[in-house]
C-alpha positions as CSV (number, residue, x, y, z in Angstrom):
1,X,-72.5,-56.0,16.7
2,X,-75.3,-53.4,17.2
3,X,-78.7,-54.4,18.8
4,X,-81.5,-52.3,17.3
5,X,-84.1,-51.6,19.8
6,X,-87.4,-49.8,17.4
7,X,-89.6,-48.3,19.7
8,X,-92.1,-49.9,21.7
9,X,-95.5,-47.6,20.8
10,X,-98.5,-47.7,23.1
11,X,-101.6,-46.2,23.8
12,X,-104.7,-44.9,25.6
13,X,-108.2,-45.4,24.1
14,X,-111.0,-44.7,25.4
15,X,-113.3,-47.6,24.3
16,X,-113.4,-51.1,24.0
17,X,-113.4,-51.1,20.2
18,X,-110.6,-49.0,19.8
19,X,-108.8,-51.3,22.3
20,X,-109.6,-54.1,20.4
21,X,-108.4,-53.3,17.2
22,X,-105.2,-51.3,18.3
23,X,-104.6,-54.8,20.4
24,X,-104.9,-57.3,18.5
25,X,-104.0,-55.7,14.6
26,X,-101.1,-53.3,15.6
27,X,-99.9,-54.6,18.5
28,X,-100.5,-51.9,20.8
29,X,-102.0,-52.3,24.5
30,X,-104.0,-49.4,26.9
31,X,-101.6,-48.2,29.6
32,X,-104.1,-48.8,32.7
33,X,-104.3,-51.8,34.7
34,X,-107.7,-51.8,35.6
35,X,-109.9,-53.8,33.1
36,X,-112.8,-51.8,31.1
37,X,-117.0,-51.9,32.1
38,X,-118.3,-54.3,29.1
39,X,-121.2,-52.6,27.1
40,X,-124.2,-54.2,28.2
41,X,-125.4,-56.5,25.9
42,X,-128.0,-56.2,23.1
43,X,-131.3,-57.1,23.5
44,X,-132.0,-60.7,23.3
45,X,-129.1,-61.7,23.0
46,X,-126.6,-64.4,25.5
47,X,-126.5,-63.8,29.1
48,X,-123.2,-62.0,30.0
49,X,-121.6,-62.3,33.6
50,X,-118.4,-61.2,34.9
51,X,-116.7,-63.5,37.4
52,X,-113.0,-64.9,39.1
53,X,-112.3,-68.1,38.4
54,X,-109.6,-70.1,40.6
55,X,-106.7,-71.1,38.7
56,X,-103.8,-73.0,39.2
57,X,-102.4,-72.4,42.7
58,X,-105.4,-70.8,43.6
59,X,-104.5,-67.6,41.4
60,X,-107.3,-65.2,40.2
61,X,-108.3,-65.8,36.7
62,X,-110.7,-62.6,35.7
63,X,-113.3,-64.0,33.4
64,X,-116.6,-63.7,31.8
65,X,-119.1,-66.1,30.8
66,X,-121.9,-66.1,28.5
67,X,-125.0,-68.5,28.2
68,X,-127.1,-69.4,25.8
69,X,-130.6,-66.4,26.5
70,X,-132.9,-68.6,28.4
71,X,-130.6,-71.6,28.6
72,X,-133.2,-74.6,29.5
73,X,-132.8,-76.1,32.8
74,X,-131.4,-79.9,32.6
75,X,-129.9,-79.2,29.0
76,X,-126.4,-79.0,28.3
77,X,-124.9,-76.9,26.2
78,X,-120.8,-77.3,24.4
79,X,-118.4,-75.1,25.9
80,X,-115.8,-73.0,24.3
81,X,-113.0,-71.7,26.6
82,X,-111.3,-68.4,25.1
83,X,-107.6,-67.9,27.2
84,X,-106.8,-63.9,26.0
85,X,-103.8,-62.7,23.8
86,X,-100.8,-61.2,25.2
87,X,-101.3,-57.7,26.6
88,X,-105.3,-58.0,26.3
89,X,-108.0,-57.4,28.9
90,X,-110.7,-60.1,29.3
91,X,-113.1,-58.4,26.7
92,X,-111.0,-59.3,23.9
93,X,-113.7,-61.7,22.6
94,X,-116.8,-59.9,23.8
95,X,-118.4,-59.6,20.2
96,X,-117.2,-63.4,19.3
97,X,-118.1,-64.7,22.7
98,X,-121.6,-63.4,22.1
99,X,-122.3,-64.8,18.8
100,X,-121.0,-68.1,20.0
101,X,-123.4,-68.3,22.8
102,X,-126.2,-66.9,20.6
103,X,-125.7,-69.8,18.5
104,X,-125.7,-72.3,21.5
105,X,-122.5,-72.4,23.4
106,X,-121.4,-71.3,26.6
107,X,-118.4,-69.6,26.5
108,X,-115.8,-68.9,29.1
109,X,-113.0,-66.1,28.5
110,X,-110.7,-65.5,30.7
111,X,-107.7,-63.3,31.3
112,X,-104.2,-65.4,31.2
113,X,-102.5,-65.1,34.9
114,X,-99.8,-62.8,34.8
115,X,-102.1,-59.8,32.4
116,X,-104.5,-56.8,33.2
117,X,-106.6,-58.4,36.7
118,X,-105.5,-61.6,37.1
119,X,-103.3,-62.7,39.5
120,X,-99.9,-64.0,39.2
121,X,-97.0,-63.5,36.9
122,X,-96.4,-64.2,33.0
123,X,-95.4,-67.5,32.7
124,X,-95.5,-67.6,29.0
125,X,-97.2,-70.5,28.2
126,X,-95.8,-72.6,30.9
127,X,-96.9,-75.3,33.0
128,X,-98.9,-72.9,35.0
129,X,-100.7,-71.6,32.4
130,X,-101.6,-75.3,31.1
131,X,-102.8,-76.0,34.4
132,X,-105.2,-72.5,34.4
133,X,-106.8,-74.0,31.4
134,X,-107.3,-77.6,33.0
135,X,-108.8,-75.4,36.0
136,X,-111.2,-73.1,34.0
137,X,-112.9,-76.1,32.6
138,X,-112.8,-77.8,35.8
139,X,-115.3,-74.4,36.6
140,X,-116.8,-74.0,33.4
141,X,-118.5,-77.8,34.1
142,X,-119.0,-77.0,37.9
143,X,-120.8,-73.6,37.3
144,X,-122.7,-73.2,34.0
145,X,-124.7,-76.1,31.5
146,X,-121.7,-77.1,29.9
147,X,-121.7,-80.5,28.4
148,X,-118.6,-82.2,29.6
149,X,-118.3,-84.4,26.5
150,X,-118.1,-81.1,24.3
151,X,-115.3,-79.0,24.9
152,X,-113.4,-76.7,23.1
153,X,-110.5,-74.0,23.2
154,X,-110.1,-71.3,20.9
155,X,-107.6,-68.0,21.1
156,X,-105.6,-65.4,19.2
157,X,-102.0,-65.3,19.2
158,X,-101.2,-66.2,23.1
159,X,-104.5,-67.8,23.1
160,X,-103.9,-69.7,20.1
161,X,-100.7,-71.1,22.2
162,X,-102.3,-72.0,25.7
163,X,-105.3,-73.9,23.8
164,X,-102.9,-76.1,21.7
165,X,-100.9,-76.5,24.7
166,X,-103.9,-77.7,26.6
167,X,-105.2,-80.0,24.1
168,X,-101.7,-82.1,25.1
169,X,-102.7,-82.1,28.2
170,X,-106.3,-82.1,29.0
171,X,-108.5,-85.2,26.9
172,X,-111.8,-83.2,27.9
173,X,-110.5,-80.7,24.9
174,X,-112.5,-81.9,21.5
175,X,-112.0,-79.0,19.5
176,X,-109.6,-76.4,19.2
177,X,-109.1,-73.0,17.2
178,X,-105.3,-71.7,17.1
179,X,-105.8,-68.6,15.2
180,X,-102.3,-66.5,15.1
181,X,-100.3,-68.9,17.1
182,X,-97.4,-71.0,17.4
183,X,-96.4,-74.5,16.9
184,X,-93.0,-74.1,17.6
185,X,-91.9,-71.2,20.2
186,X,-87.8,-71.0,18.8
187,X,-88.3,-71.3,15.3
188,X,-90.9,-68.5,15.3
189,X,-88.4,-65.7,17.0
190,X,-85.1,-67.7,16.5
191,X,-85.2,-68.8,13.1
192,X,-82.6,-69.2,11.2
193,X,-80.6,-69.2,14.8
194,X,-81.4,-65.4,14.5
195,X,-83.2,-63.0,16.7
196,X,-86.3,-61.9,16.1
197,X,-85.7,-58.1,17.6
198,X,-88.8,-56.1,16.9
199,X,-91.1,-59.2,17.7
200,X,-89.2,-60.1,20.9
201,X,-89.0,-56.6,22.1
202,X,-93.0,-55.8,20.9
203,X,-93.7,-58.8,23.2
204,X,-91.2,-57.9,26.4
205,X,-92.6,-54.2,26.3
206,X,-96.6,-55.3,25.9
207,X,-96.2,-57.5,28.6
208,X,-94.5,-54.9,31.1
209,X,-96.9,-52.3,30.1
210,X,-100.1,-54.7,30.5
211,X,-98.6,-57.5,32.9
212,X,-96.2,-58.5,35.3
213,X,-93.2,-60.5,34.1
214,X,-92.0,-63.3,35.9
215,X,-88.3,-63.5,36.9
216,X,-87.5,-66.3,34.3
217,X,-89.2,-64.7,31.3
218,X,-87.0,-61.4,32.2
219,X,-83.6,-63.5,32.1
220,X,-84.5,-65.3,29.4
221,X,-85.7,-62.1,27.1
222,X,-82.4,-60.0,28.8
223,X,-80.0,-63.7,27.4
224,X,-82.1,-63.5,24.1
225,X,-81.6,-60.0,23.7
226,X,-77.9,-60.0,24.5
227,X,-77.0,-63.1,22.0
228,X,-75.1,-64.5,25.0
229,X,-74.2,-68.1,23.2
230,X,-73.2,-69.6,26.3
231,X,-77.2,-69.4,27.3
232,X,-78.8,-70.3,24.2
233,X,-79.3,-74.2,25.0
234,X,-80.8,-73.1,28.0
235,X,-82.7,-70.7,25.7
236,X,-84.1,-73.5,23.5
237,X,-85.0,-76.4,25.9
238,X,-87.2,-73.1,27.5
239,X,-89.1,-72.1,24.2
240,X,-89.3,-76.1,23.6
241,X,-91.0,-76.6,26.8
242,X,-93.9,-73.7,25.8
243,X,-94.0,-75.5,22.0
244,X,-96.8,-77.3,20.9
245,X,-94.4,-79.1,19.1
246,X,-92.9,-80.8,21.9
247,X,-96.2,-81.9,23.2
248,X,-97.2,-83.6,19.5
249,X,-97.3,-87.1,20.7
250,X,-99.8,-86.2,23.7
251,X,-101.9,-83.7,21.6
252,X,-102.5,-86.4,18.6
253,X,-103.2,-89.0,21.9
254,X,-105.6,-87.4,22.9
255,X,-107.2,-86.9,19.0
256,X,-108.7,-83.2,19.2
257,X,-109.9,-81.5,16.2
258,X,-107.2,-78.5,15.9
259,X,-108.0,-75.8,13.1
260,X,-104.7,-73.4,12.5
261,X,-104.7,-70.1,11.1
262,X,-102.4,-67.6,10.4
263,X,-101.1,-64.9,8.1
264,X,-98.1,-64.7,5.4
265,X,-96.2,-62.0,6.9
266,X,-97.0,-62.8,10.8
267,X,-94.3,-61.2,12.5
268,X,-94.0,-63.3,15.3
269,X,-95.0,-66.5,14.3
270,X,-93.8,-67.0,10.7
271,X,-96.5,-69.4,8.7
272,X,-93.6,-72.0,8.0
273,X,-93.8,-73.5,11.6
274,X,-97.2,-73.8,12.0
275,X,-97.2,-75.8,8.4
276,X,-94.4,-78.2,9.4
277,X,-96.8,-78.4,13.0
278,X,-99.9,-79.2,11.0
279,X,-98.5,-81.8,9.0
280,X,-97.6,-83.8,12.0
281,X,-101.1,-83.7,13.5
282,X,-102.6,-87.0,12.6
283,X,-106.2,-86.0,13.8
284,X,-108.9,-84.0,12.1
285,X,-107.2,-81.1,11.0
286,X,-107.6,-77.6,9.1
287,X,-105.1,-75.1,7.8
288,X,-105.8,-71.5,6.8
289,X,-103.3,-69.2,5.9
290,X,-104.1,-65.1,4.7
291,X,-102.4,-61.8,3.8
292,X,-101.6,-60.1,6.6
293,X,-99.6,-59.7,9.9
294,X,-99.9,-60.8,13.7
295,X,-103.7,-61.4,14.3
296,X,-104.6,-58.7,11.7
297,X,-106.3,-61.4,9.7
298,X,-109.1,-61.9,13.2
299,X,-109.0,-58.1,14.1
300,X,-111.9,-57.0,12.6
301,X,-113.9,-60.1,14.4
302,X,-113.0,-59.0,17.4
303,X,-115.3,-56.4,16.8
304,X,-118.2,-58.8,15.6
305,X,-117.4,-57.4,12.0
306,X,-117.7,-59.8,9.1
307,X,-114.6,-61.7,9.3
308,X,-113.7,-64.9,7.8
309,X,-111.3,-66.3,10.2
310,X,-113.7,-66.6,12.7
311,X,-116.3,-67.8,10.5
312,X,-114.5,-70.8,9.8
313,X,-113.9,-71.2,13.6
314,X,-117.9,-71.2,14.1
315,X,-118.1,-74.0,11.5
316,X,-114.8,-75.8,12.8
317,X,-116.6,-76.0,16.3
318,X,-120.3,-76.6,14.6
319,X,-119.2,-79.7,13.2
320,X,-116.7,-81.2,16.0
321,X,-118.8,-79.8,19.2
322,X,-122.5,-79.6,17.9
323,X,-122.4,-82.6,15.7
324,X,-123.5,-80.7,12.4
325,X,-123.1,-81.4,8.8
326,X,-121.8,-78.7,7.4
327,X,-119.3,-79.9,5.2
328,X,-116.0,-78.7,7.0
329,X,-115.1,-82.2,7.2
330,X,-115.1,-82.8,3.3
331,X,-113.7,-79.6,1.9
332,X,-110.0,-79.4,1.1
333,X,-108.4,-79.2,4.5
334,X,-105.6,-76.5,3.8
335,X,-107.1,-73.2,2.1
336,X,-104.5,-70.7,1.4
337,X,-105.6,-66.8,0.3
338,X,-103.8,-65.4,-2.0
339,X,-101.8,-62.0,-1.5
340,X,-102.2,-61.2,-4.9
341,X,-105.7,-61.8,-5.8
342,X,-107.7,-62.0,-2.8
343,X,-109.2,-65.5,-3.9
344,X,-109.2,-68.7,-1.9
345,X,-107.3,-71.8,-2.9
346,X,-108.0,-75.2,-1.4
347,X,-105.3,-78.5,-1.1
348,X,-105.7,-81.9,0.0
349,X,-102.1,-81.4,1.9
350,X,-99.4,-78.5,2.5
351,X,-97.4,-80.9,0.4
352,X,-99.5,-80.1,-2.8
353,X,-98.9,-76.7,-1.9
354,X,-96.8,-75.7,-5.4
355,X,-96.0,-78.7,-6.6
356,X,-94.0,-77.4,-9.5
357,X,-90.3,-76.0,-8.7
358,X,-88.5,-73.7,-10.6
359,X,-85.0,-72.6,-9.9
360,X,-83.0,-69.3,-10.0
361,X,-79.0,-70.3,-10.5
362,X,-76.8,-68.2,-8.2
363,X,-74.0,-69.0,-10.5
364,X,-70.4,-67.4,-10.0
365,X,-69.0,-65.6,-7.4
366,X,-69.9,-62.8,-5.4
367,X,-68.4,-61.2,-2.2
368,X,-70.2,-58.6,0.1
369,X,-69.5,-56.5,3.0
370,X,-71.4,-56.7,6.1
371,X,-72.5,-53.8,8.9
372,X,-74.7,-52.1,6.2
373,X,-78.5,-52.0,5.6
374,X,-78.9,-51.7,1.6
375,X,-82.2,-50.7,1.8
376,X,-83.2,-54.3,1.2
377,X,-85.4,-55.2,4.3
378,X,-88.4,-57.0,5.3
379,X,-90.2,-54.0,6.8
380,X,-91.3,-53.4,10.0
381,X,-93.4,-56.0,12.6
382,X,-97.1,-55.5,12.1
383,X,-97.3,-52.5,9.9
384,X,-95.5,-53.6,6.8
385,X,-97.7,-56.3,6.3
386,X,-100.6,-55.1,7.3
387,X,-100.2,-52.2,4.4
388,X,-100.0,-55.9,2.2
389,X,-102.8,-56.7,3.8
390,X,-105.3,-54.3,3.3
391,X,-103.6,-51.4,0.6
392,X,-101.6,-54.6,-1.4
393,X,-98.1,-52.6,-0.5
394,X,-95.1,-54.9,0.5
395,X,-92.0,-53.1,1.5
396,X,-90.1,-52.4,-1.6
397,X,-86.8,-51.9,-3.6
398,X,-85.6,-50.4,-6.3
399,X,-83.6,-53.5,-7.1
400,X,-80.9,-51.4,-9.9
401,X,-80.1,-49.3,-7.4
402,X,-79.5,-51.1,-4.1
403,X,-75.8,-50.9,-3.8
404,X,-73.5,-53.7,-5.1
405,X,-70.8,-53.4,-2.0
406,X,-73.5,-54.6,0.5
407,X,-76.1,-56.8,-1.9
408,X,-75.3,-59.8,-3.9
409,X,-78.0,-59.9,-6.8
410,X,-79.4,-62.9,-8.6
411,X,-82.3,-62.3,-11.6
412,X,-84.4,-64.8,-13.7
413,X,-85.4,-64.0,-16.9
414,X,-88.4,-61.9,-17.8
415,X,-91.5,-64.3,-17.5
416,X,-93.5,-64.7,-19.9
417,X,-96.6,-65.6,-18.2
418,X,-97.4,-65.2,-14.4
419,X,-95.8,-67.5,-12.0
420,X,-97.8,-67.9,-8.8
421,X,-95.4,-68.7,-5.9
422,X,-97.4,-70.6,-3.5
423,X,-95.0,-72.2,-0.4
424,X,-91.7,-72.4,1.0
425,X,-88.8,-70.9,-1.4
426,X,-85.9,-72.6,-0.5
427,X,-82.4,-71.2,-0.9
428,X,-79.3,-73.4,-1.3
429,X,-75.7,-72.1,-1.6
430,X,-71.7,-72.2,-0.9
431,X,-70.5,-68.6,1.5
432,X,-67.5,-68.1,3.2
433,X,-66.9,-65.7,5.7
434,X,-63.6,-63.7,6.8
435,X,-65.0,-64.0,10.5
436,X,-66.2,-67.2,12.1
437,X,-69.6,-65.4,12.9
438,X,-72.3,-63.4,10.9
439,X,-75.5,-62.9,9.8
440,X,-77.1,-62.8,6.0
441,X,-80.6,-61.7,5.1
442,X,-82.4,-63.3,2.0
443,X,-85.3,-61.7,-0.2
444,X,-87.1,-62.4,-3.2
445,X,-88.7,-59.9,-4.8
446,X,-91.0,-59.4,-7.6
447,X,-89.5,-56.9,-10.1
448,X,-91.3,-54.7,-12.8
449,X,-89.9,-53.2,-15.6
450,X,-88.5,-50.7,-14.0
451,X,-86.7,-52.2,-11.6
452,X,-88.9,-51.8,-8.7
453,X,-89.0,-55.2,-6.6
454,X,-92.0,-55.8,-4.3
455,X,-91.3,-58.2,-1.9
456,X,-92.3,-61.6,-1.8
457,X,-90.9,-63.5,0.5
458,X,-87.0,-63.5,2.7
459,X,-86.1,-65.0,6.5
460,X,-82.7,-64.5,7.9
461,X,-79.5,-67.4,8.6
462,X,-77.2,-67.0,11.3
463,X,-73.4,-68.8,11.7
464,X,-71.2,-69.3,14.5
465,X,-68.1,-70.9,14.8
466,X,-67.1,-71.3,11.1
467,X,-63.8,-71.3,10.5
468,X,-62.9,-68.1,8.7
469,X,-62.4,-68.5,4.6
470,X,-63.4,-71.7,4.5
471,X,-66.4,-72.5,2.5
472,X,-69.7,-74.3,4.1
473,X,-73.2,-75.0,3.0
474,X,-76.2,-73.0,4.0
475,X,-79.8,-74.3,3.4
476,X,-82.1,-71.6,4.5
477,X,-86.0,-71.7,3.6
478,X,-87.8,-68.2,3.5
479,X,-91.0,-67.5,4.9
480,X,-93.8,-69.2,2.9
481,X,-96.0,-67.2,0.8
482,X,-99.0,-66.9,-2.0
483,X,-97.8,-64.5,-4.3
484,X,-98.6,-64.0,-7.6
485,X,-95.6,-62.6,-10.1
486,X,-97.2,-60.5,-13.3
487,X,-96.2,-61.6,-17.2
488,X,-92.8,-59.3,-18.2
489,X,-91.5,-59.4,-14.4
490,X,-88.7,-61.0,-13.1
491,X,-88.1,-62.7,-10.3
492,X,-84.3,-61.4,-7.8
493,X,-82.7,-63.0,-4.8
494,X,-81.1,-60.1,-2.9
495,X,-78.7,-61.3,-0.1
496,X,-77.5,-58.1,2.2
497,X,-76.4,-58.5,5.5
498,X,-78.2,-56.3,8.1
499,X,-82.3,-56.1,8.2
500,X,-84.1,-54.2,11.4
501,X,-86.1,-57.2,11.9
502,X,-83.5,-58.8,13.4
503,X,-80.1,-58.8,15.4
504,X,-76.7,-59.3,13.2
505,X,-73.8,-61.1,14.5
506,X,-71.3,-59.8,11.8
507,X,-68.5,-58.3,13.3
508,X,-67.0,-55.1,12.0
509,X,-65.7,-55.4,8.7
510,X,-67.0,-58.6,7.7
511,X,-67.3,-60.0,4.4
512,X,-69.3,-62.8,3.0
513,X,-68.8,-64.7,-0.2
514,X,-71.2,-66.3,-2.6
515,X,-70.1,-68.4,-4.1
516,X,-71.2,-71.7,-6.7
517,X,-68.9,-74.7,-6.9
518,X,-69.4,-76.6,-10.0
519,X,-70.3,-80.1,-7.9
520,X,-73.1,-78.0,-5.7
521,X,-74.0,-75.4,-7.6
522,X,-76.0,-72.8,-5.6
523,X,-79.8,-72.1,-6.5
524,X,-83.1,-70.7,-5.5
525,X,-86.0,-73.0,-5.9
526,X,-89.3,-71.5,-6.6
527,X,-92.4,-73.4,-5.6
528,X,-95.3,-72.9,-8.2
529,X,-99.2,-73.6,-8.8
530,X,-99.6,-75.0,-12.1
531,X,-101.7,-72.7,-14.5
């Protein structure tokens, strides 16, 4: 079994905008350790400060705070606490930051231990970093007009984590933004018991480059990396510590207002678990999900660019910190964009999320070998789906031509009106394998007349232990999506058996079989809007 290691691309820029953007759309992090000089800030607008902030343990927390401009003595103001993404310097949220306190907030940023200034070593969302958050409010009420009955927590990615995280933990949190983050740590880069290379390694090299890694989270990336079995529980009961999903009970206690975002294609947290998180949240609640990649879909607010993701945040936080009407409370709590359109789609639940199913039979049998990337793939982490984002180019195929020894193909018929995909595709089917391990790859495309198939959704499935050439079930739900499938196109499961994505555990000369027993016959089931 090979492990594919893409390279790990970094660079220097020379301002804070470049930094930003580079950071938090493409993944890439400045090389120097020494945080940036903020612009100074525009005229009349929120008082700017940098400062260190105490955190758990005593560490040093790097921070900045802005005020409301000419903040009243005796009046308190709501707070918003900002804990940065992985591999960013404290100005991430300089232009947001600003705005916020503009419109009435104070707002505290601050550097997570372990990055850029601040002290200590990555801890990956662990109790320390819990504990920082706990501490910067404890400073945040000490030091500036913050009203201690209006708090809230908002971040990116990392920051989307540590805010969730604290919300469990810390009843002073009202409010919270997760924009880009995680509800469950293992099923985001270990789905389908499969790892998640390219996001794992994009993470272990940003936070070497911009951080210090503690001893644990180098063991546990070297185990993850290495696919050593005998460490994966160990593995799990880690990421489940640093889930939000673990902490569920404690974070609906304590009854915060959480709004989610996130993109289709996010490469390192896939949009399923943060779905299956929301629906477990019994408090107010919100659910946004957009074209895109990892934290492309707040990139250009980082720059204080028009940007609807953090628009909604303003609102989310106008309503549950300030107290306004604004309707965010009545709309239709989960608004989906479409990748296809553009527009914006409102549901009561993600359960109404394409109500209608329609399935793809997988009949007869169909046996493939492994070790071989078709050509069938999901792209690569950050870029792919960020050219969907922005140019409307998934990664393609030219379905006719992808090679029958390494693909099993599956077709519909040629629709004759367009079927808007909206959800989880789920895949149900009979394999057996000549090895008791191994690794298969699913994708739906969308395919023209021409045979050119556009991607519209795939996730990988892993096996271990299976005893060789005898059949078993696998259940395996792809990476939900809003996709909308032209009149006169088709829709094709490929199955291949090797994707860059991701780390295969077929041994050499593997082959899987497909296969469709008349008592469970095997199917794709296509969730759909209604017209």
């Amino acid at each position: 079994m090979g492990l594919p290691h893409p390279a790990l691309r970094t660079t220097a820029v020379g301002t804070v905008s470049a930094a930003l953007v580079a950071g938090a759309a493409f993944g890439l992090a400045p090389v120097a350790q020494a945080a940036p000089a903020a612009a100074p800030p525009a005229a009349g607008s929120a008082a700017a400060r940098f400062v260190d902030i105490p955190g758990d343990g005593g560490t040093v927390l790097k921070a900045n705070v802005f005020t409301p401009k000419e903040a009243r003595q005796g009046t308190k103001y709501p707070a918003i606490v900002l804990p940065t993404s992985w591999g960013m310097p404290q100005i991430e949220y300089v232009a947001q930051a600003q705005r916020l306190a503009d419109s009435g907030y104070v707002v505290v940023s601050y550097n997570s231990r372990g990055f850029w200034q601040s002290g200590g070593e990555i801890e990956t969302a662990g109790p320390e970093d819990i504990a920082d958050a706990s501490k910067v409010i404890d400073w945040t009420l000490a030091n500036t007009p913050a009203d201690p009955a209006k708090v809230g927590m908002a971040g990116v990615s990392y920051g989307a984590g540590i805010s969730l995280l604290a919300a469990g933990h810390d009843k002073r949190v009202r409010a919270v933004a997760a924009l880009s983050g995680w509800g469950d740590l293992i099923d985001s880069i270990y789905s389908g018991r499969t790892q998640h290379v390219q996001a794992a390694a994009l993470l272990g090299g940003l936070g070497a480059v911009t951080g210090r890694p503690s001893a644990e989270l180098r063991r546990t990336l070297k185990d993850f990396l290495a696919s050593d079995l005998d460490k994966e529980d160990e593995m799990i009961a880690w990421g489940a510590k640093r889930s939000p999903a673990t902490h569920l009970d404690e974070i609906n206690g304590n009854g915060a207002a959480i709004m989610l975002g996130n993109a289709w294609g996010d490469s390192l947290f896939p949009p399923n678990q943060y779905a299956e998180f929301y629906e477990r949240l019994t408090g107010p609640k919100r659910l946004e999900f957009r074209p895109g990649d990892h934290a492309t879909a707040e990139a250009t607010g980082l720059l204080g660019l028009p940007n609807d993701t953090w628009t909604s945040t303003r609102r989310w936080f106008d309503h549950y910190l300030k107290g306004e009407a604004n309707g965010v409370d009545e709309e239709q709590p989960v608004r989906l964009k479409s990748r296809s359109t553009g527009g914006y789609e409102g549901y009561p639940d993600w359960k109404s999320v394409g109500p209608t199913r329609k399935k793809i039979a997988m009949a007869g049998s169909t046996t493939i070998r492994a070790n071989a990337d078709s050509g069938a793939n999901g792209g690569t982490a950050i870029l792919s789906n960020a050219l969907d984002q922005f140019l409307k180019i998934p990664p393609m195929a030219s379905v006719p031509l992808l090679p029958r020894r390494h693909t099993a193909v599956w077709q519909s018929e040629r629709h004759t009106t367009a079927q808007r995909v909206r959800g989880t595709v789920e895949l149900h089917t009979t394999l057996s394998s000549t090895k008791e391990s191994g690794t298969l790859v699913a994708y739906l495309y969308d395919v023209g007349p021409l045979g050119l198939g556009k991607l519209v959704s795939h996730a990988p499935h892993t096996f271990h232990g299976k005893t060789p050439g005898k059949p078993f079930g696998v259940d395996l739900d792809l990476f939900s999506t809003a996709y909308d499938v032209p009149a006169g196109h088709r829709l094709a499961l490929v199955v291949d058996t090797v994707d860059p994505l991701y780390i295969e555990h077929n041994p050499s000369g593997a082959q899987l079989t497909f296969s469709s027993p008349e008592a469970d016959p095997s199917y794709v089931s296509v969730p759909l809007r209604e017209q």
